[in-house]
VOMARDREN-776969 format. One record per residue (C-alpha): chain; residue in three letters; z, x, y; residue number from 0. Coordinates in nm, 2 decimals, padded with zeros to 4 digits, always signed. Example, Ala and Ser with C-alpha at 12.3 -4.5 7.8 and 13.67 -1.06 7.14 Angstrom:
<site><kette>A</kette><rest>ALA</rest><w>+00.78</w><u>+01.23</u><v>-00.45</v><nr>0</nr></site>
<site><kette>A</kette><rest>SER</rest><w>+00.71</w><u>+01.37</u><v>-00.11</v><nr>1</nr></site>
***
This chain:
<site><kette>A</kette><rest>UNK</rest><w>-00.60</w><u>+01.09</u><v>-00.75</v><nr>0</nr></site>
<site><kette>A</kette><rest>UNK</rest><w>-00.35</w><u>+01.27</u><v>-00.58</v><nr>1</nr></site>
<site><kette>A</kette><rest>UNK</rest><w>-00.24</w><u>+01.24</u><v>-00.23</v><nr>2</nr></site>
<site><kette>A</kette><rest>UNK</rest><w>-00.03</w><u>+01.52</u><v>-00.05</v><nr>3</nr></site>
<site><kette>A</kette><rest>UNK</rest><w>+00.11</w><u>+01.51</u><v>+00.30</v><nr>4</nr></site>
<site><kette>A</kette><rest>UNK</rest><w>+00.30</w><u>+01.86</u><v>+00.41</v><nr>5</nr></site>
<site><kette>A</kette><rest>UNK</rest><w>+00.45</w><u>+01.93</u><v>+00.76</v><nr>6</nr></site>
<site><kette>A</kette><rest>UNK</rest><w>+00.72</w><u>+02.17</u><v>+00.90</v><nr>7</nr></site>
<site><kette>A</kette><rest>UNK</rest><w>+00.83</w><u>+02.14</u><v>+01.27</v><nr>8</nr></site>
<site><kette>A</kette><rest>UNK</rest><w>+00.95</w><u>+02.50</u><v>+01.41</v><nr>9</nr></site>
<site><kette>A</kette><rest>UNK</rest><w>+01.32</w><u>+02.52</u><v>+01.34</v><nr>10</nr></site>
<site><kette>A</kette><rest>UNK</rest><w>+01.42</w><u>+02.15</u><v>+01.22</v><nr>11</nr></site>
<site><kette>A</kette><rest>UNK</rest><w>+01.29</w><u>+01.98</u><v>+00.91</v><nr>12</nr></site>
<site><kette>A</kette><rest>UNK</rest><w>+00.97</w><u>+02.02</u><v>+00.66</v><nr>13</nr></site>
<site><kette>A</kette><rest>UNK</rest><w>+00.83</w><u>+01.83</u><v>+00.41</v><nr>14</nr></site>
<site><kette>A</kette><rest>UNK</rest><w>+00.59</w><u>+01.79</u><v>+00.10</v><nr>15</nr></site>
<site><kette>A</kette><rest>UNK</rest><w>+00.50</w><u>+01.46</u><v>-00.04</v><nr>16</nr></site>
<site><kette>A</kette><rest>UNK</rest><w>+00.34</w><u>+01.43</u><v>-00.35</v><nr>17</nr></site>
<site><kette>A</kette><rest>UNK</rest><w>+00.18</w><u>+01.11</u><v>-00.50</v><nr>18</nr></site>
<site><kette>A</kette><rest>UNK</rest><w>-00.04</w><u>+01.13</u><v>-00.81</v><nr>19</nr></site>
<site><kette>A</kette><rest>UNK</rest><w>-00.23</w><u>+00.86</u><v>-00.95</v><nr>20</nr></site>
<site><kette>A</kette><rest>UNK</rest><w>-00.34</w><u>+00.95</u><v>-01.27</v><nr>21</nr></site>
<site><kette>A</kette><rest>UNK</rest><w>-00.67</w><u>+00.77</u><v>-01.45</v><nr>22</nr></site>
<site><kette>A</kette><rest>UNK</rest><w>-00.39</w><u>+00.58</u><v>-01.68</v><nr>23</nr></site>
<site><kette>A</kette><rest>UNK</rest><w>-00.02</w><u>+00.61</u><v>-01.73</v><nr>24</nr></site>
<site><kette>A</kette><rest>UNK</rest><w>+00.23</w><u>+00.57</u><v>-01.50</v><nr>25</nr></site>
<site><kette>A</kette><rest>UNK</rest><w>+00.20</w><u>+00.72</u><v>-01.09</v><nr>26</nr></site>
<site><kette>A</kette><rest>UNK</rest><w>+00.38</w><u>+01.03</u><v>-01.01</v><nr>27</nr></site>
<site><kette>A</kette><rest>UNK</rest><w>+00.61</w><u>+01.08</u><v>-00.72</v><nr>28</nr></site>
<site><kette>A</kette><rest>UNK</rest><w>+00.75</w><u>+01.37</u><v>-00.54</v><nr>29</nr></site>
<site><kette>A</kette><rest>UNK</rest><w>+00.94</w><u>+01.45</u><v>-00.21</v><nr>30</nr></site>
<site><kette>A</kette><rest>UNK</rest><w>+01.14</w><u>+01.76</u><v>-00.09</v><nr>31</nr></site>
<site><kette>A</kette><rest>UNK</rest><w>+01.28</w><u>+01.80</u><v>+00.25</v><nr>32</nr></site>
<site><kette>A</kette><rest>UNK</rest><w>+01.44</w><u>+02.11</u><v>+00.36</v><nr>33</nr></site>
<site><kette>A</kette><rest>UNK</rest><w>+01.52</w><u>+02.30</u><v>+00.74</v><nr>34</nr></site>
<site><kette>A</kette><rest>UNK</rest><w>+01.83</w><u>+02.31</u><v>+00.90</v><nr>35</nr></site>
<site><kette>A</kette><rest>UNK</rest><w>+01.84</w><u>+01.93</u><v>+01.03</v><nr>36</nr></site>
<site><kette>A</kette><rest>UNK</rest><w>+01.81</w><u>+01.84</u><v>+00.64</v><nr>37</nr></site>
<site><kette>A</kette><rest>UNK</rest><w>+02.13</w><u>+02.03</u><v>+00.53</v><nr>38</nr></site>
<site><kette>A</kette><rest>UNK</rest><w>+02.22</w><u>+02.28</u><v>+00.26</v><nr>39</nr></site>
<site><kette>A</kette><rest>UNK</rest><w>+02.00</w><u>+02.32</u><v>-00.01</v><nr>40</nr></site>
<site><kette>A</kette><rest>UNK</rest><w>+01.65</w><u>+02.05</u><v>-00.06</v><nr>41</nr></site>
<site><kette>A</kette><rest>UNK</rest><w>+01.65</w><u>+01.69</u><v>-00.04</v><nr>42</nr></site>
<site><kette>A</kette><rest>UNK</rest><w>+01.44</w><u>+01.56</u><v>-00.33</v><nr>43</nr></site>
<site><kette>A</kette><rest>UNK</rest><w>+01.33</w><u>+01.21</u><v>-00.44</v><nr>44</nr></site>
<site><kette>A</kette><rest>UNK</rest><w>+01.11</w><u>+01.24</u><v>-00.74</v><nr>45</nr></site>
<site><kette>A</kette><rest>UNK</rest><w>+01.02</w><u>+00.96</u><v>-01.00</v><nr>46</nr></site>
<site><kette>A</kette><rest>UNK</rest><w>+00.77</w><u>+01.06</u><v>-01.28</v><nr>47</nr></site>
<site><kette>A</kette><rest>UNK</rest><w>+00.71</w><u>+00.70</u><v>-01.44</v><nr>48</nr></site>
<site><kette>A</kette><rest>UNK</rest><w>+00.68</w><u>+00.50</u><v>-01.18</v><nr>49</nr></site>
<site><kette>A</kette><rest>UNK</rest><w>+00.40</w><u>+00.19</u><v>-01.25</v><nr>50</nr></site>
<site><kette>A</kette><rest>UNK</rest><w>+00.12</w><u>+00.20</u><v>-01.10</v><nr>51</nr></site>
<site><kette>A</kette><rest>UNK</rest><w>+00.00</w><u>+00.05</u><v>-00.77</v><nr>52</nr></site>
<site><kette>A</kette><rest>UNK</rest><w>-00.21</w><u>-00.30</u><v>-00.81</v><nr>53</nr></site>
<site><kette>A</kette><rest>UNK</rest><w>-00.45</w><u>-00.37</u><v>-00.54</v><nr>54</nr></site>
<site><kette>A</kette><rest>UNK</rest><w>-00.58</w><u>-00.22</u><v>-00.25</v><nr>55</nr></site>
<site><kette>A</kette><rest>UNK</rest><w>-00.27</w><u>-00.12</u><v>-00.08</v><nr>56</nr></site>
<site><kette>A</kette><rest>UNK</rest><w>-00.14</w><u>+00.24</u><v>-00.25</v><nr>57</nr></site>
<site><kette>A</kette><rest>UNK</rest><w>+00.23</w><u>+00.06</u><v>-00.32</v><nr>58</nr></site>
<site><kette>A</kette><rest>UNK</rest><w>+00.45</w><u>+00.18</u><v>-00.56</v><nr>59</nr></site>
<site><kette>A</kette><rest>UNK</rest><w>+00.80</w><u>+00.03</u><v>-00.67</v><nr>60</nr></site>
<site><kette>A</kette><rest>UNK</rest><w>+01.03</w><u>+00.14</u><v>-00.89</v><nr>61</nr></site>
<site><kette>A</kette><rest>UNK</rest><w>+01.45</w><u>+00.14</u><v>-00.94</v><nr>62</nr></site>
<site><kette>A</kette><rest>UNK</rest><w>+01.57</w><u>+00.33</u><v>-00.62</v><nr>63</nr></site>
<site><kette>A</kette><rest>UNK</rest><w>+01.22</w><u>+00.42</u><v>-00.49</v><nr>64</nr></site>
<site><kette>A</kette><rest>UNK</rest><w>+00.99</w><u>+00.18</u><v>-00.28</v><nr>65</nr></site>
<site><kette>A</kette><rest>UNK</rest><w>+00.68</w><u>+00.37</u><v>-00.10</v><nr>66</nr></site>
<site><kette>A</kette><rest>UNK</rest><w>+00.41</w><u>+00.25</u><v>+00.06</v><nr>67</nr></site>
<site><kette>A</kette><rest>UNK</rest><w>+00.08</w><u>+00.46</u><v>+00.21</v><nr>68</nr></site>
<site><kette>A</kette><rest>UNK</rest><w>-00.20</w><u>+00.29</u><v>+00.42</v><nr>69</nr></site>
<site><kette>A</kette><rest>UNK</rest><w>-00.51</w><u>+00.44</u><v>+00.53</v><nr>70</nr></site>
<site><kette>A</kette><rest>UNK</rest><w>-00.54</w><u>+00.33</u><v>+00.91</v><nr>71</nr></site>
<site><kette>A</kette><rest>UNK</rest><w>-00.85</w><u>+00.49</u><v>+00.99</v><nr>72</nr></site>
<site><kette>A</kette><rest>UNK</rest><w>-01.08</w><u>+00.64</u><v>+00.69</v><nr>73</nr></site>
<site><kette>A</kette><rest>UNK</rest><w>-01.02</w><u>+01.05</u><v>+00.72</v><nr>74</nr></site>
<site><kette>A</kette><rest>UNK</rest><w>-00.83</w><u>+01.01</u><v>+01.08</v><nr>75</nr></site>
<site><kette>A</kette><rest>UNK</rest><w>-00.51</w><u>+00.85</u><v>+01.03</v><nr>76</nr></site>
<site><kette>A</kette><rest>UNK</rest><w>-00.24</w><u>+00.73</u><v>+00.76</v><nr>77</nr></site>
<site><kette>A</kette><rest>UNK</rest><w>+00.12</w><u>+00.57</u><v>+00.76</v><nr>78</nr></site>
<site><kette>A</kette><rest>UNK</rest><w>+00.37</w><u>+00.65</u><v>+00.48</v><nr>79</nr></site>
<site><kette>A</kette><rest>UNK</rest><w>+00.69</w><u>+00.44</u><v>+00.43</v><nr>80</nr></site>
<site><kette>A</kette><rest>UNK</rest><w>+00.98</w><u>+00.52</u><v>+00.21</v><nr>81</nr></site>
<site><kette>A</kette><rest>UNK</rest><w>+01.32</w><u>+00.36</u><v>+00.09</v><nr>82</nr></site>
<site><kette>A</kette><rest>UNK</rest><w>+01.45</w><u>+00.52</u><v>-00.20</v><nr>83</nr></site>
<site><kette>A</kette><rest>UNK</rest><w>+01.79</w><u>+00.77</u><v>-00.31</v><nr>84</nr></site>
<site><kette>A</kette><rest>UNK</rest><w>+01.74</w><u>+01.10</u><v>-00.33</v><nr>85</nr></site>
<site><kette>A</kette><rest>UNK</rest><w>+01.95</w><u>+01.40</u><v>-00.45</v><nr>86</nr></site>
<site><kette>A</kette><rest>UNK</rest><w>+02.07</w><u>+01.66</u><v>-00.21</v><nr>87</nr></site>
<site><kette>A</kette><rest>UNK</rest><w>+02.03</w><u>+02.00</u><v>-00.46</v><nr>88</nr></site>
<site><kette>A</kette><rest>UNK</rest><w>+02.03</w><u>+02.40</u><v>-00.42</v><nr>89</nr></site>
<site><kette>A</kette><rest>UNK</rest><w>+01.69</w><u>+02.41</u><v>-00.60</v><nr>90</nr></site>
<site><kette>A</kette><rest>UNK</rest><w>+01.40</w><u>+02.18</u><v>-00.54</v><nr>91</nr></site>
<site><kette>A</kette><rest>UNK</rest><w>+01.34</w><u>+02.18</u><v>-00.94</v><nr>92</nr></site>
<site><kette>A</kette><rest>UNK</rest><w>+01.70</w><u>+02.04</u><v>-01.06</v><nr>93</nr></site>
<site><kette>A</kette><rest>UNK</rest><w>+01.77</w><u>+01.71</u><v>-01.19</v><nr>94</nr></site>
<site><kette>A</kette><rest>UNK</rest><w>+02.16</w><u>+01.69</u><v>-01.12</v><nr>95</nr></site>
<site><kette>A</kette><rest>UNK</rest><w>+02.26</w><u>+01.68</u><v>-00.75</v><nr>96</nr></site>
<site><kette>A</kette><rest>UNK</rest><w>+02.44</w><u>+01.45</u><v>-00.44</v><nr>97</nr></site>
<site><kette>A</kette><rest>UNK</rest><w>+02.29</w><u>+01.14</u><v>-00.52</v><nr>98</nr></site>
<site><kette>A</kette><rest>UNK</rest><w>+02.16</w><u>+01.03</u><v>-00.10</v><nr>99</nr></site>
<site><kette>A</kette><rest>UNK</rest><w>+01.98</w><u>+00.74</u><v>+00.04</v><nr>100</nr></site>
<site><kette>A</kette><rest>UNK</rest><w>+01.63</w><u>+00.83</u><v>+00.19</v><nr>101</nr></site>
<site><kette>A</kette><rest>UNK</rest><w>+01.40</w><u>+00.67</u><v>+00.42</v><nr>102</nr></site>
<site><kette>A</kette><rest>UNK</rest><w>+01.09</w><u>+00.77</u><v>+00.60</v><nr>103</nr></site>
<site><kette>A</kette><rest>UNK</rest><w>+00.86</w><u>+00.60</u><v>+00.85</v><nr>104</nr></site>
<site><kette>A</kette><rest>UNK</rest><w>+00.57</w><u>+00.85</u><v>+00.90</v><nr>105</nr></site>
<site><kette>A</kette><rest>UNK</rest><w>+00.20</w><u>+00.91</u><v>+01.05</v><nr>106</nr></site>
<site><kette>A</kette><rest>UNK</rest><w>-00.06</w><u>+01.18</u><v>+00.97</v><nr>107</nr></site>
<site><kette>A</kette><rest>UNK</rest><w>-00.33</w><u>+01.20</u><v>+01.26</v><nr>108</nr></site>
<site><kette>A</kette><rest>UNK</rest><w>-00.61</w><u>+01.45</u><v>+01.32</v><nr>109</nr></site>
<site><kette>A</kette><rest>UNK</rest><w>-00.58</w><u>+01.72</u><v>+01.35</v><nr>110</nr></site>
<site><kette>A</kette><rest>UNK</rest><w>-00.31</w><u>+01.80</u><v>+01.15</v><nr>111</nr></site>
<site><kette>A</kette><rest>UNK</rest><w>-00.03</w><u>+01.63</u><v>+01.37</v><nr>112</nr></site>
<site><kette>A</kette><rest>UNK</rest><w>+00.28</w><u>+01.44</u><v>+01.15</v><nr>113</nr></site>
<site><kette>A</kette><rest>UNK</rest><w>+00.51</w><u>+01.23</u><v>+01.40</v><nr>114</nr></site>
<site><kette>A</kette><rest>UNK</rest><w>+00.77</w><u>+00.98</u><v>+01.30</v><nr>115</nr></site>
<site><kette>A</kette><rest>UNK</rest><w>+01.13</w><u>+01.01</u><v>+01.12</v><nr>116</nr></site>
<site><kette>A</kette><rest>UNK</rest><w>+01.31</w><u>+01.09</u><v>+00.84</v><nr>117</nr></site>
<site><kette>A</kette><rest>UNK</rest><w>+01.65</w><u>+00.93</u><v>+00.75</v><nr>118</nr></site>
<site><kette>A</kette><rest>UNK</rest><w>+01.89</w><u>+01.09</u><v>+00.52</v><nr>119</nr></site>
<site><kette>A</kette><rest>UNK</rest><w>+02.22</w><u>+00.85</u><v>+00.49</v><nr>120</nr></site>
<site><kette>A</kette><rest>UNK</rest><w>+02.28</w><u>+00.76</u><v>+00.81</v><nr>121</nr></site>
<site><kette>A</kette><rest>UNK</rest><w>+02.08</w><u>+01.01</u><v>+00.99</v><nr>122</nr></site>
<site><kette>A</kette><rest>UNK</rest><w>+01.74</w><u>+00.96</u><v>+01.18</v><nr>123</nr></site>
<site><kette>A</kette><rest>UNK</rest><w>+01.55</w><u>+01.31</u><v>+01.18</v><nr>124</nr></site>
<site><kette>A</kette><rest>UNK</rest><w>+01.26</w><u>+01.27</u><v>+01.42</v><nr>125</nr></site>
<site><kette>A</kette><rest>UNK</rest><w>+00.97</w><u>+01.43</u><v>+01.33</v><nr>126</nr></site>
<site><kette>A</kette><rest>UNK</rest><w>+00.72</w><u>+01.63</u><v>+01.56</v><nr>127</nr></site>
<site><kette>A</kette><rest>UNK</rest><w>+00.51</w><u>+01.81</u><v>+01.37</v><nr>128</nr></site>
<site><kette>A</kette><rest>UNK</rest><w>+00.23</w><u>+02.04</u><v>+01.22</v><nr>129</nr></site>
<site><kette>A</kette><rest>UNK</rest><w>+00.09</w><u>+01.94</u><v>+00.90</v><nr>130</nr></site>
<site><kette>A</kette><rest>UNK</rest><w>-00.19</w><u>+01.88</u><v>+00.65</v><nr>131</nr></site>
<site><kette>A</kette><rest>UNK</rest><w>-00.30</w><u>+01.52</u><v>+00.44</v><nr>132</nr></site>
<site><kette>A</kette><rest>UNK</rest><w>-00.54</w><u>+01.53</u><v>+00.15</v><nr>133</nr></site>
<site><kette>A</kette><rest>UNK</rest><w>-00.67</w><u>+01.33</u><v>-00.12</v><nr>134</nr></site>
<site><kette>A</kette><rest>UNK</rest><w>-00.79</w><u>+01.54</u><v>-00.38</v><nr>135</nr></site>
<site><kette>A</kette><rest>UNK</rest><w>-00.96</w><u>+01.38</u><v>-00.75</v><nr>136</nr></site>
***
């Protein structure tokens, strides 16, 4: 499975978050933040082996990165938390950056509204904005 949550807000901050369950093998995660109220350059927090959720809840933990996504409503509404370090880089794609603390407390509602905040070190980002969730096999 993966799950993708994308937003921008006009001006401020946008966002793509990637989690990929695979049938086996380890989960897949993947977030980059740009817009002027991120900085210079991407935000990314990515972790390619990280083991995979048990249970019901979609929960994944892993050294530096603890996310957690929760279907409120089937097809209406989700929640995403984050606490992990992320690297502050000039291109989404490198490995070697600013290593950053990262944090996010997010909602996905119908139709297509994201609302919540992002923190980067010791800012909180508020988040207003346009954007898509989906849950493809």
């Amino acid at each position: 499975m993966i799950y993708r949550l994308t937003f921008a807000s006009e001006h401020s901050i946008a966002g793509r978050i990637e989690l990929a369950i695979p049938a086996t093998g380890p989960a897949r995660y993947e977030a980059v933040f740009s817009g002027p109220d991120v900085g210079t350059g991407f935000l990314v927090v990515r972790d390619h082996e990280v083991p995979r959720p048990r249970g019901t809840v979609i929960e994944l933990r892993a050294d530096g990165l603890w996310t957690e996504w929760t279907c409120e409503t089937r097809e209406e509404h989700w929640s995403f938390g984050l606490e992990a370090f992320g690297l502050r880089v000039e291109d989404p794609g490198a490995e070697i950056g600013d290593r950053v603390p990262v944090g996010y407390d997010l909602e996905w509602e119908t139709p297509d509204h994201v609302h919540g905040e992002v923190l980067i070190g010791r800012d909180h980002l508020s988040v207003a904005a346009v954007g898509s969730f989906v849950v493809a096999d």
